[in-house]
C-alpha positions in Angstrom: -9.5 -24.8 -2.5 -8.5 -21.2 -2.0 -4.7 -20.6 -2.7 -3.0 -17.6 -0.4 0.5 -18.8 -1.5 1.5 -16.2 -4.1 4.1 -14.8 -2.9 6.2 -18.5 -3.4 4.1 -18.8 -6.6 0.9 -18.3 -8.4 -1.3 -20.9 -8.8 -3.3 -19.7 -10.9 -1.9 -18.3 -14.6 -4.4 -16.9 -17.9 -5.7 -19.6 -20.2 -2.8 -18.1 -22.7 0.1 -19.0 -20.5 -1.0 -23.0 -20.1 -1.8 -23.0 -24.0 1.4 -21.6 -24.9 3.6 -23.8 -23.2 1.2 -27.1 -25.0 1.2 -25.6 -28.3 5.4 -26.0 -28.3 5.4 -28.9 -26.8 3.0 -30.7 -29.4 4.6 -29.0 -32.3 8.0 -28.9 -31.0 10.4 -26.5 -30.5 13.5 -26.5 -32.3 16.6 -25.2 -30.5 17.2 -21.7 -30.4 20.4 -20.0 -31.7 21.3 -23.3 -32.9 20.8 -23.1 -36.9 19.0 -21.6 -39.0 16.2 -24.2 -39.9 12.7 -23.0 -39.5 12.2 -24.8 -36.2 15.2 -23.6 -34.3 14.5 -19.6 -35.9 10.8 -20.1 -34.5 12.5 -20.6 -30.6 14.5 -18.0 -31.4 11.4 -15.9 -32.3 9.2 -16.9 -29.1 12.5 -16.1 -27.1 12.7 -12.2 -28.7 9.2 -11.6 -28.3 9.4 -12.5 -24.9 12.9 -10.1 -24.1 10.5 -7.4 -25.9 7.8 -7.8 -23.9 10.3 -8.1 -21.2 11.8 -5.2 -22.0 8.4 -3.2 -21.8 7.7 -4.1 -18.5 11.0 -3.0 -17.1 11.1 0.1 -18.9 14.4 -1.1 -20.6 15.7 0.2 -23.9 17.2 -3.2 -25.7 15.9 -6.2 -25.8 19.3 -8.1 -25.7 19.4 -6.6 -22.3 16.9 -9.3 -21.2 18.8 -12.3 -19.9 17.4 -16.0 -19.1 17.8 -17.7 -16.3 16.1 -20.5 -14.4 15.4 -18.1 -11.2 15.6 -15.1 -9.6 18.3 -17.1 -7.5 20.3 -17.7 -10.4 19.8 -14.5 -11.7 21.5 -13.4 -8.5 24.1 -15.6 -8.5 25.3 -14.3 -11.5 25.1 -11.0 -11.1 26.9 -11.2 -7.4 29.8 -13.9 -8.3 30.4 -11.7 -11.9 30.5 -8.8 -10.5 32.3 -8.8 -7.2 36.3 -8.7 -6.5 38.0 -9.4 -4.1 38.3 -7.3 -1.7 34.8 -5.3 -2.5 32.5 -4.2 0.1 28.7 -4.5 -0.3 25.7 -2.9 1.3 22.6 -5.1 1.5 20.0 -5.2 4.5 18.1 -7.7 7.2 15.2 -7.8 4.9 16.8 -9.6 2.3 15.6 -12.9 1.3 18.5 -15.9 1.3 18.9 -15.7 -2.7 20.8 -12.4 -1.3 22.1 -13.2 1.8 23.5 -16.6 1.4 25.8 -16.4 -1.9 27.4 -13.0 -0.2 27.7 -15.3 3.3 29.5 -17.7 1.5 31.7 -15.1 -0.1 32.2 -13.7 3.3 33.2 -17.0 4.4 35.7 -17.1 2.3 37.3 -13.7 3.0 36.6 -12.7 -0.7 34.3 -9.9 0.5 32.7 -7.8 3.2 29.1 -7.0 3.8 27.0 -4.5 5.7 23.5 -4.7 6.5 21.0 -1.9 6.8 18.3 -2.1 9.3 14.7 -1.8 8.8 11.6 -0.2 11.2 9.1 -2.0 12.6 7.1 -2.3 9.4 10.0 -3.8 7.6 10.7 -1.0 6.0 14.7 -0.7 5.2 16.8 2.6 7.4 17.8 3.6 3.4 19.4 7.1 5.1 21.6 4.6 7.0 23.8 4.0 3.8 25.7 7.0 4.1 27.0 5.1 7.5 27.9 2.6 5.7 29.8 3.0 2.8 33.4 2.6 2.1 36.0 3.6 -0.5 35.7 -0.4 -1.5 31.7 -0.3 -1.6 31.2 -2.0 -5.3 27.5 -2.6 -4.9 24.2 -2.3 -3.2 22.1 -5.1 -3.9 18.2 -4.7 -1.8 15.1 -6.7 -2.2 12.4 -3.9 -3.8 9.9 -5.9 -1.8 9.9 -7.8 1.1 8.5 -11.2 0.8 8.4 -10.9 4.3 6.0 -8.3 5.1 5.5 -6.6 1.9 7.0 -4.0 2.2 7.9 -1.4 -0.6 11.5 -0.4 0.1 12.5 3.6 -1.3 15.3 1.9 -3.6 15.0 5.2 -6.1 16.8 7.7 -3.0 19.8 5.6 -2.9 22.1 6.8 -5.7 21.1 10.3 -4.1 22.5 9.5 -0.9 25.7 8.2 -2.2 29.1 9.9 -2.0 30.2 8.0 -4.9 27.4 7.3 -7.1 29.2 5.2 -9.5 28.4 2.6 -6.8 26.4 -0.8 -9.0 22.7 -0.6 -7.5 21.0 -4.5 -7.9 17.6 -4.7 -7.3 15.9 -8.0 -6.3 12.2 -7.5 -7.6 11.3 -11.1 -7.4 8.2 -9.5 -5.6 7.1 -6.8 -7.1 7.3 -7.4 -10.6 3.6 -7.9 -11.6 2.8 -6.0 -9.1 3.9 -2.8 -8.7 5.8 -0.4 -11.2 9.4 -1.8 -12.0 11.2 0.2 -13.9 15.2 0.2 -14.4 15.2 3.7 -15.0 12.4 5.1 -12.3 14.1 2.8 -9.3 17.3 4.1 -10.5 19.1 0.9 -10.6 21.9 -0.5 -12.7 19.8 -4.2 -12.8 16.3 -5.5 -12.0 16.3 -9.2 -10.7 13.0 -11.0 -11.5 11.2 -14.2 -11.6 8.6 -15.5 -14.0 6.6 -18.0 -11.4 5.3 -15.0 -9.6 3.6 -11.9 -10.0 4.8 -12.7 -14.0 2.2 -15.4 -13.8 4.6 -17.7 -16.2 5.5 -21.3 -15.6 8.5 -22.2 -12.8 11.9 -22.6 -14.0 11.9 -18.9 -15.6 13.2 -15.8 -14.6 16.3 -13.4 -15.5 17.6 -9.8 -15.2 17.7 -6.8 -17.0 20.8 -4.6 -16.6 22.3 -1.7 -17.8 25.8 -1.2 -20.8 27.0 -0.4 -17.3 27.1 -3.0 -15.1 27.6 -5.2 -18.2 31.0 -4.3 -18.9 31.9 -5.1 -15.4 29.7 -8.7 -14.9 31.8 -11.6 -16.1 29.7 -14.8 -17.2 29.6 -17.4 -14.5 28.2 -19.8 -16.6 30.1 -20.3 -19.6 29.3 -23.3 -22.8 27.7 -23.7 -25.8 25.4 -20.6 -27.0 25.2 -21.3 -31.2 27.5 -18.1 -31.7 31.2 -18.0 -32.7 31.2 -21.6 -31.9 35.0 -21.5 -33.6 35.9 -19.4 -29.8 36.6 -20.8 -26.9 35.8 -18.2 -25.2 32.3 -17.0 -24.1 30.7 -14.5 -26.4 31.1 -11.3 -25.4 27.9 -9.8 -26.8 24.4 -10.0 -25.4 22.6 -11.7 -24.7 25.0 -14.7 -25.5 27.3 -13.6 -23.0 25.5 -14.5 -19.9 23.1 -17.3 -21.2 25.4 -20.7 -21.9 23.4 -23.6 -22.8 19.8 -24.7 -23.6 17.2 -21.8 -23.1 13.8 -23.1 -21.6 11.8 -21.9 -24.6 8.6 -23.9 -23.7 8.7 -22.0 -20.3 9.8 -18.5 -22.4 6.8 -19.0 -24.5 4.6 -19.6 -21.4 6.3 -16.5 -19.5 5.6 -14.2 -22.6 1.8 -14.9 -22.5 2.2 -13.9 -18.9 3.9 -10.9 -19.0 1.3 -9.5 -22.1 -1.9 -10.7 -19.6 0.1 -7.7 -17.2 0.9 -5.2 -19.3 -2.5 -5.7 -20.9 -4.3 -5.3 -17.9 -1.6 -2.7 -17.0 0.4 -2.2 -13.7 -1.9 0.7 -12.7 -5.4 -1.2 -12.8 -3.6 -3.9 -11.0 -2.3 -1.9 -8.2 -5.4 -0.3 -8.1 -7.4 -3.3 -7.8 -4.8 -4.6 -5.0 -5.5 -1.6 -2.7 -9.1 -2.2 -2.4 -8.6 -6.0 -1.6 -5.9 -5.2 1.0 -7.9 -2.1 2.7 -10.5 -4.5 3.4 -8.0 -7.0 4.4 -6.6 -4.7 6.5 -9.4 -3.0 8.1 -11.2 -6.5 8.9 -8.2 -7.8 10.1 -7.4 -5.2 12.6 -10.6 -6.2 14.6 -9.3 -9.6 15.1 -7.9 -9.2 18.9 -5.4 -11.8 18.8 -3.6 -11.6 15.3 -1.1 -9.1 14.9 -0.1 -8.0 11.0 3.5 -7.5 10.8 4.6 -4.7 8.5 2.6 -1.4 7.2 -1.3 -0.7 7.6 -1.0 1.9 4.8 -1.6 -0.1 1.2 0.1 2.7 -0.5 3.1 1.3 0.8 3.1 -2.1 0.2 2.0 -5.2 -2.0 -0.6 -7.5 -0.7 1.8 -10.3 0.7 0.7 -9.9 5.1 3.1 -11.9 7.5 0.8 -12.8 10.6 1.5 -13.9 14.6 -0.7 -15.5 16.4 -0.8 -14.4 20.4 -1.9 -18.2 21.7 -1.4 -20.2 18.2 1.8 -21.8 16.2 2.0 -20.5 12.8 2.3 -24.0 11.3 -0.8 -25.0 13.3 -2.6 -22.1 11.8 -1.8 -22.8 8.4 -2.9 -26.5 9.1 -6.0 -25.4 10.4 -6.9 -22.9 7.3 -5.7 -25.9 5.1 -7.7 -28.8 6.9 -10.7 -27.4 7.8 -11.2 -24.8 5.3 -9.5 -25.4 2.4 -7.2 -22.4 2.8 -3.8 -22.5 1.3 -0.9 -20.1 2.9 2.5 -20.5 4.3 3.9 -20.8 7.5 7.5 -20.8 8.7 10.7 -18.1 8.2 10.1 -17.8 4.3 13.7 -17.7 3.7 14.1 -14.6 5.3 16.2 -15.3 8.6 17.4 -12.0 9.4 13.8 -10.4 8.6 12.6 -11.8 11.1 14.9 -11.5 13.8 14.6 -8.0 13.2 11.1 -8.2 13.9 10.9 -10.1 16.7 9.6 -13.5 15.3 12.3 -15.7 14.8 10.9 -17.5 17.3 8.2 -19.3 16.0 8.3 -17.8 12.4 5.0 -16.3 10.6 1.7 -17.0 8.9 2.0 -15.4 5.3 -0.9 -14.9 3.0 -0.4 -13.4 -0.2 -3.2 -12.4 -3.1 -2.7 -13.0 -5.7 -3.9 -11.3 -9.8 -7.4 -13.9 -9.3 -7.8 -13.1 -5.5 -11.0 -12.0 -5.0 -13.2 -10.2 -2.1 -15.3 -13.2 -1.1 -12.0 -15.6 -0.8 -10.6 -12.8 1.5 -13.7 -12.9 3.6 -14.0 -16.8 3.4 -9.9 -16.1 4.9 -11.0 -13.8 7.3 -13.8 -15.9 9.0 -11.5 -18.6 8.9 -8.6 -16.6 10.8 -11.6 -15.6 13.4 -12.4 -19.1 14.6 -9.3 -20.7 14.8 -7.5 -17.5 16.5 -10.2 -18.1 19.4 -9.2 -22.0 19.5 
């Protein structure tokens, strides 16, 4: 089998991750923040080193800054329903996948807020300039994908607060994409908190993710989640400190454990080397590709503006029957469909019938993507 699937997961993770998330397992983990017996101070240790590493990666400056969650969605979540009042206005674009666009629908729905979208070119790439058009004296907060998981496209999220009148405006970047991939840092995109998942680029085990955010933003995010958290259990009230304040219940230390291992694999490699090491497996992609008459790559042919996540159409083939086809006769794993991103691609002309996505991933190598692009020869000629 050859997996092309990365951007909804990585197949794939380092020895380390898989051994981590064993070792707790077989030797148990006690239950973090919860006493302090040796067991439950150990999760509480595999937890830290995993905000620091955390931390590292996102160029932030404390580790209690790192908050656990299951997602990226619920990372989200939490940051849109703590943040928002009623009445705010937020700025957000058609690119935007629907861990974005459907908790701000809903709040729309119920005439709790207002929304504006920004446009994007034909590469996917979002109008940023446009924001000056759109925002109000009740703009709270601009909340953009820093990738699209669309067409991979790397959106200019550090010229925002530039372009602001008010620059106090809360900047939320959804980097469920480009973590692990590209450079994410809180402080270089210029952001007030970074979004991320640990399935991904991370290379960590599902159910993990989080957000890092600024003293900021904090003071103004209530919890959404509120329970038990092992501190000033005499309160009924939610903690007020980090990271207590926005993590209520259970942590998922086996998957913490397993995310850490994943994170040091990246920063031991380093972002650089891995971007690096991307561009030369998407120019090939790329220039290959491009001689196939009837495939057409949505999104940039440049590499230095994008990840390696491609969205194809087909001129006489259905996506899904592509991805069938690649799957069935090859042994070629990608997605088809409107990978959560509605409004992506009606801006881009194929909500229609959707897209082929493949996606490399940190083990992809040049002989899959030539296996791929054989593959996408013979059964675009079908």
């Amino acid at each position: 089998m050859i997996y092309f699937d990365n951007a909804s997961t990585t197949l794939r993770k380092p020895d380390s991750v898989s051994k981590a998330v064993y070792q707790l397992l077989i030797e148990g983990s006690g239950n973090p923040g919860r006493g302090a017996n040796r067991v439950s101070m150990d999760a509480g240790r595999v937890l830290m080193n995993c905000r620091l590493e955390l931390m590292r990666l996102f160029q932030g400056n404390k580790p209690e800054n790192v908050i656990f969650k299951s997602s990226v969605t619920e990372a989200l979540n939490t940051l849109i329903l703590g943040l928002l009042k009623e009445g705010d206005h937020v700025i957000t674009s058609v690119m935007e996948h629907n861990s974005v666009l459907r908790p701000l629908e809903a709040l729309r729905m119920k005439g709790f807020i207002t929304y504006d979208l920004l446009g994007a070119d034909a590469n996917g790439r979002i109008a940023i300039e446009d924001i000056r058009s759109l925002e109000r004296l009740e703009t709270r907060a601009i909340i953009l994908s820093h990738v699209s998981n669309l067409t991979g496209s790397i959106q200019p999220l550090k010229k925002i607060r530039g372009l602001l009148a008010n620059p106090e405006i809360f900047i939320i970047a959804d980097c469920a994409q480009s973590a692990g991939y590209i450079d994410v840092g809180i402080d270089s995109l210029n952001v007030d908190a970074i979004a991320f998942t640990g399935h991904k680029g991370l290379l960590g085990p599902q159910g993990t993710g989080g957000f890092l955010l600024n003293e900021r933003l904090e003071r103004q995010v209530s919890p959404v989640f509120t329970g038990g958290t092992g501190s000033d259990s005499l309160s009924l009230m939610q903690p007020d400190f980090l990271p207590d304040k926005f993590e209520a219940g259970t942590h998922n230390t086996p998957g913490a454990a397993g995310l850490l291992e994943g994170v040091k694999y990246i920063l031991n490699i380093s972002i650089m080397k891995i971007m690096h090491d991307n561009r030369i497996l998407m120019n090939h992609f790329i220039e290959s590709i491009s001689q196939i008459p009837r495939i057409e790559v949505q999104g940039s042919l440049d590499s230095k503006d994008r990840i390696p996540t491609f969205s194809l159409k087909f001129k006489d083939l259905e996506p899904s029957e592509a991805s069938y086809l690649l799957e069935t006769q090859y042994g070629i794993i990608t997605r088809s469909g409107y990978h959560c991103a509605p409004l992506a691609h009606k801006a881009l002309g194929s909500i229609d019938r959707g897209t082929l996505r493949i996606s490399f991933g940190h083990y992809t190598t040049l002989e899959e993507i030539d296996t791929l692009l054989e593959a996408l020869t013979k059964i675009s000629e079908v």
